[in-house]
N, C-alpha and C positions, 0 to 999 in steps of 0.2 A: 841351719838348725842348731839351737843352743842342748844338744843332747851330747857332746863328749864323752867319751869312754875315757874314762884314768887307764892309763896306762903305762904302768913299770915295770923294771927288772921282777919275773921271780914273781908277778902280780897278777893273776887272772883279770881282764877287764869287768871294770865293775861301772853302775847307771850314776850317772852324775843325779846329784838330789835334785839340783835345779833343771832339770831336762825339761824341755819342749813338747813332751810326746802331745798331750791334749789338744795344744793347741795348735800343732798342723796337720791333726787329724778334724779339729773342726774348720780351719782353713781348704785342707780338702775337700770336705763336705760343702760346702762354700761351692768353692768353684765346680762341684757336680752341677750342684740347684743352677748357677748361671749355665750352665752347658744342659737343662732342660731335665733331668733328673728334678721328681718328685720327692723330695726329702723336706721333712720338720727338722726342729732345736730334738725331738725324740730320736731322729734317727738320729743323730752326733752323739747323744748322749749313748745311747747303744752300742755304737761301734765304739768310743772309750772304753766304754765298759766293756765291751768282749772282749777287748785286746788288753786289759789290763789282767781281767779274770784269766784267760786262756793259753795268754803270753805266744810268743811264737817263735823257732828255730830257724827258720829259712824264709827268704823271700816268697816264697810260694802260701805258708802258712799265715804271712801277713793279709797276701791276697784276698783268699778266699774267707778271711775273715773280717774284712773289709765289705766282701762281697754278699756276704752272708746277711749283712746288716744294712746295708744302703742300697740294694742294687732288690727292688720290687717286681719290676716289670723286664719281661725277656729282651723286649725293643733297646730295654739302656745297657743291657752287659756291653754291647759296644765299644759306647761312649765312656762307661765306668774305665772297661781294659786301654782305652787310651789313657784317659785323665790320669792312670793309676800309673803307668810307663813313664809320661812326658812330666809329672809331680816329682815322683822317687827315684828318677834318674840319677841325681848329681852324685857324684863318685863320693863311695863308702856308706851314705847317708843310711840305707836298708841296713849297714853292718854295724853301724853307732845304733841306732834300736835295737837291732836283737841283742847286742850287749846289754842292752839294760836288763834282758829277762834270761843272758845261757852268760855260764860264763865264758865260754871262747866263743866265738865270733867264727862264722864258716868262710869259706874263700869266696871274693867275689867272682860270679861268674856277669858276661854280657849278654844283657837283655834285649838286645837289635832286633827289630821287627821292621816287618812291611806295613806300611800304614794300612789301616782298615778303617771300616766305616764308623763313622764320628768322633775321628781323630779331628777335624777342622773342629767343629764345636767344642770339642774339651783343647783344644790348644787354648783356642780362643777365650774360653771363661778364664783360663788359667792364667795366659799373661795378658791380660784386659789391661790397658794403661801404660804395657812396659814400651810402647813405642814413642809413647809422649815424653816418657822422660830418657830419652838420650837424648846427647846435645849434640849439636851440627855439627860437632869435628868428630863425634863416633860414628858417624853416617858416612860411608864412603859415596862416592858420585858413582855411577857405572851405564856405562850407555852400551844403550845396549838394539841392535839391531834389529827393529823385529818385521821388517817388509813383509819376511815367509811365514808370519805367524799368524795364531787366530788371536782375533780380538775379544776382551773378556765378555763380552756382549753374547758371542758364538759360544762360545764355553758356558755361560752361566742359561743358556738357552737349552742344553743338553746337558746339563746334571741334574743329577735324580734331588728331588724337593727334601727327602731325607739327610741328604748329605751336604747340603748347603747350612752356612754358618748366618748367624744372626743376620749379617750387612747384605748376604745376598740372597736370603729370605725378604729381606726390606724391597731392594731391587726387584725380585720376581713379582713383589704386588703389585709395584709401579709398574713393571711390564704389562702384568696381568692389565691392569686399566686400558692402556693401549692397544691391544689388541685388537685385530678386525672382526670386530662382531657378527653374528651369522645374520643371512638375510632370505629366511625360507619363508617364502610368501607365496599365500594360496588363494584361489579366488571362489569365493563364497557361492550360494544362489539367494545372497541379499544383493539391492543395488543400491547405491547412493545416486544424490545429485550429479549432476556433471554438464556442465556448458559444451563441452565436444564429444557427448556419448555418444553412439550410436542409435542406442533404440530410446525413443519418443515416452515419459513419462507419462500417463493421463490423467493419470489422479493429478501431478502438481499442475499441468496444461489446464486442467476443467476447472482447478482452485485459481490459477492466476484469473483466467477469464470470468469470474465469478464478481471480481472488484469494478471491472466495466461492465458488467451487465449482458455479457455475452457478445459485447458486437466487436471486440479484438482478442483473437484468440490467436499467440503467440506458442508454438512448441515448444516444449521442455523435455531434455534429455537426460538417462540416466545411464551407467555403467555399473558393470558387477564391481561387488566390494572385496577391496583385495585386504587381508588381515595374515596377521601372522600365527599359525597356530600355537597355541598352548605350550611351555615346556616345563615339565617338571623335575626336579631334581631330587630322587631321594638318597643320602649320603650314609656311608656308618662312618660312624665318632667311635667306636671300638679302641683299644690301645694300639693294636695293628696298624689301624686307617686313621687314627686321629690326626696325625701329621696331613698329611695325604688332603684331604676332609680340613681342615682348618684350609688351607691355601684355595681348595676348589671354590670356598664360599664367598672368597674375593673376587672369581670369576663370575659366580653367581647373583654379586653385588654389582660387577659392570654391567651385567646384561641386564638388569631389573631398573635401570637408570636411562633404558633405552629403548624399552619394550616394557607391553602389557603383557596380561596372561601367563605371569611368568612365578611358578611355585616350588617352597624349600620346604624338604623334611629330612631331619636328623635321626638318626638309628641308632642305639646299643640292643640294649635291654628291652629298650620302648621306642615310640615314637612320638615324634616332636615336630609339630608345625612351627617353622620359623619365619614365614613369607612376610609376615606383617615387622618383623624385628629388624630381618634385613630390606626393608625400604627405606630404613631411616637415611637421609643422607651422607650424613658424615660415617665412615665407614668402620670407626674407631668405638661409635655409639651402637653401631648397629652388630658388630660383632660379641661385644659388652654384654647386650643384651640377650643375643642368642646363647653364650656361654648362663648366662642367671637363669632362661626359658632350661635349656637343657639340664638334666640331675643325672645321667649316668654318661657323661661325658667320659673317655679313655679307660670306660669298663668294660663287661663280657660283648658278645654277639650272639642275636638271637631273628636271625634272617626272616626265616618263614614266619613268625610270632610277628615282627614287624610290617611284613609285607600284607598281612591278612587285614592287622590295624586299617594297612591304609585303602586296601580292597574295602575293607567293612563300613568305611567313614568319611573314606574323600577322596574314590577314584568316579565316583558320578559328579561330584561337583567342580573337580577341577581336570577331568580328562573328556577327549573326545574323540572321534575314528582318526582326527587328522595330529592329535598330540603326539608329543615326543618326549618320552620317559629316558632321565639317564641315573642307572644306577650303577653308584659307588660302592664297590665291596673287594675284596677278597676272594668272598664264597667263602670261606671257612665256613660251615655252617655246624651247628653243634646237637641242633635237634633234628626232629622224626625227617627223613627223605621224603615221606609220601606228603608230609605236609607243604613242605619246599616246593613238591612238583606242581601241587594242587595252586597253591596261593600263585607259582611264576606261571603258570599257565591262567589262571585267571587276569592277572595283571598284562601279561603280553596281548589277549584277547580284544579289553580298554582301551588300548591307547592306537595310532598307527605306527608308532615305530620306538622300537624296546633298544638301547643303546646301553652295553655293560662296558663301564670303565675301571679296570682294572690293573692296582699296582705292582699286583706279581710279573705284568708282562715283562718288567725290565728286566728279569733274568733270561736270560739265552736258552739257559736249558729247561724252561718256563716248561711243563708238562701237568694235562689237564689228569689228572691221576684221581683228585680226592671227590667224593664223592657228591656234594654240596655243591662243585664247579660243574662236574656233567650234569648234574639235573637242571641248571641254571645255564647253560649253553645251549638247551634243548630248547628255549623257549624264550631266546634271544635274536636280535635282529643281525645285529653288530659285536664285535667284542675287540674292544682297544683297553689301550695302555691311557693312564693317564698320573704320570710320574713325575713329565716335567713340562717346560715351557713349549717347548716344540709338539709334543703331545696333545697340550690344549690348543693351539694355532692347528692344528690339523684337526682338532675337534671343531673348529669355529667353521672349517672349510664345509667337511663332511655333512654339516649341518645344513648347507644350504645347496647339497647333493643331494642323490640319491643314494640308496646303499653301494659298497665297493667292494668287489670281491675279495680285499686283500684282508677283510676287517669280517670274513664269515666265519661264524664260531664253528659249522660244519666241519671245516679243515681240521680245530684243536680235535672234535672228537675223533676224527677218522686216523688222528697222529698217533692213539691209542693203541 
């Protein structure tokens, strides 16, 4: 960074005129946006200007005025607190800026930390490129053992979908396609055709014999019709669950490629039929489009408001005793309780089995406390985790079970 502090005998440090500030503060702003941070040319322009207007004494001051200006949504403080470490690391550099705005300069202290979460995404936007350019003599060889180790395959199967960086977000889609899809088939009291049914058709016996005149009259057999029931998926796109919810929809895109009867709806604010978007083939179109169908994509949550939508408009048309409802939430919920209880109690009624997946499970000390989550436990079938790669593979399983004890919401409330 071309910001030097002059520095002589006898001289308080003072800002070099040609200094750099602006422009590795819009170069930071930069690599936020690649690391998934919602930022405009406004925000860069912002955070200049607070730290030009505001000036700052200490690395800490820089911070949170930094933070103050780019950092929107709770989900990116994160991401921001890495990007902001692994940027303004290199030795002195924090102490040559606030030269510019104090005259002495404070003592540098060590900012060492334990990585946390979306440190891989903000490493990653940040030195994007820098492996290409080293040359093969900076590249040491190192061989390295790894008979006793896991393979990245097993690792990227059990990390949570938040904390995965750009390339192994790409990977988990591809996984996601591969997947073994569920196969929960149920046998109707329709019957089709069939050359080795059992029971004797008559309507098609009495039509076949109808072409000779009656005088050969050959049996025709039918078999009950086996079909797959219905599954619906309704997801929140919330800021919370937008991550979460963008990757499910790729699973929701392999099974629609495989099966009929099979329907999507989006949540924030409102609700969003997307079933018709995500058919399209190619998966790049059909996501496209769901993002254009959708208008409060990664804003509030309004659970019970949505759920009623879909009670009021399209749980006769596309549910049935034998569907399978899975919804995606949280449960944060922000409106009336009573509404919540009425609407999930109506909806669990419609379908024959109510499946809540939920990315809070991945914390350990996961407890059903808030009060939006007990009333939505009460009137669930199931309640799993669905965070990462292994979590949908046990979703694919469970599907073409029957429920399992280990996945009864009963338990969460009685942990209370």
């Amino acid at each position: 960074m071309n910001c030097e502090a002059i520095k002589s005998e006898g001289q308080a440090p003072q800002a070099d005129p040609d200094g750099r500030l602006a422009d590795n503060i819009a170069y930071f702003a930069r690599a936020l946006r690649k690391a998934g941070l919602k930022l405009g040319p406004s925000a860069t322009l912002d955070a200049i200007e607070a730290v030009t207007v505001s000036g700052f004494s200490s690395r800490e001051d820089f911070y949170w005025t930094l933070h103050a200006t780019l950092v929107t949504r709770h989900e990116d403080a994160a991401v921001f607190e890495e990007a902001f470490r692994l940027f303004w690391r290199s030795r002195e550099l924090i102490e040559k800026m606030i030269a510019m705005f104090s005259p002495k300069a404070p003592p540098r202290q060590s900012d060492a930390k334990k990585p946390k979460a979306g440190s891989k995404r903000a490493a990653d936007s940040l030195f994007e490129g820098a492996e290409e350019k080293q040359t093969r003599q900076d590249r040491p060889e190192i061989e390295i053992d790894a008979s006793l180790t896991v393979s990245g395959s097993e690792v990227l199967r059990d990390m949570d979908f938040a904390q995965m960086t750009a390339k192994e977000l790409a990977a988990a889609r591809r996984a996601i396609g591969d997947l073994r899809l569920p196969r929960d088939e149920i046998r109707t009291r329709r019957y089709r055709s069939d050359a080795r049914g059992r029971r004797i058709d008559a309507r098609q016996t009495l039509h076949r014999a109808m072409r000779t005149g009656g005088d050969l009259m050959l049996p025709r057999f039918r078999s009950p019709r086996i079909v797959q029931p219905p599954l619906v998926v309704i997801a929140d796109i919330s800021g919370s669950m937008s991550q979460y919810s963008r990757i499910f929809l790729h699973f929701v895109h392999a099974i629609m490629e495989k099966r009929r009867h099979v329907h999507a709806f989006l949540f924030g604010t409102r609700l969003t039929n997307v079933t018709r978007q995500l058919r399209r083939k190619d998966p790049d179109i059909a996501f496209a489009e769901c993002a254009s169908a959708v208008l409060d994509w990664s804003g509030g949550t309004r659970i019970a408001s949505a759920i009623h939508d879909f009670n009021r408009d399209w749980s006769r048309r596309v549910l049935n005793r034998h569907a399978t409802v899975l919804l995606i939430t949280d449960g944060l919920e922000r409106d009336s309780a009573e509404d919540l209880d009425a609407e999930m109690d109506r909806l669990h009624l419609s379908c024959g089995r109510l499946i809540w997946l939920n990315p809070l499970l991945r914390f350990e000390g996961f407890s059903a406390r808030a009060k939006g989550v007990r009333i939505m436990l009460r009137h669930v079938d199931e309640f799993r985790a669905a965070h990462s790669l292994n979590a949908m593979a046990d979703l694919c399983t469970v599907l073409s079970q029957s429920s399992t004890a280990s996945a009864d919401p009963k338990q969460w409330l009685r942990a209370i």
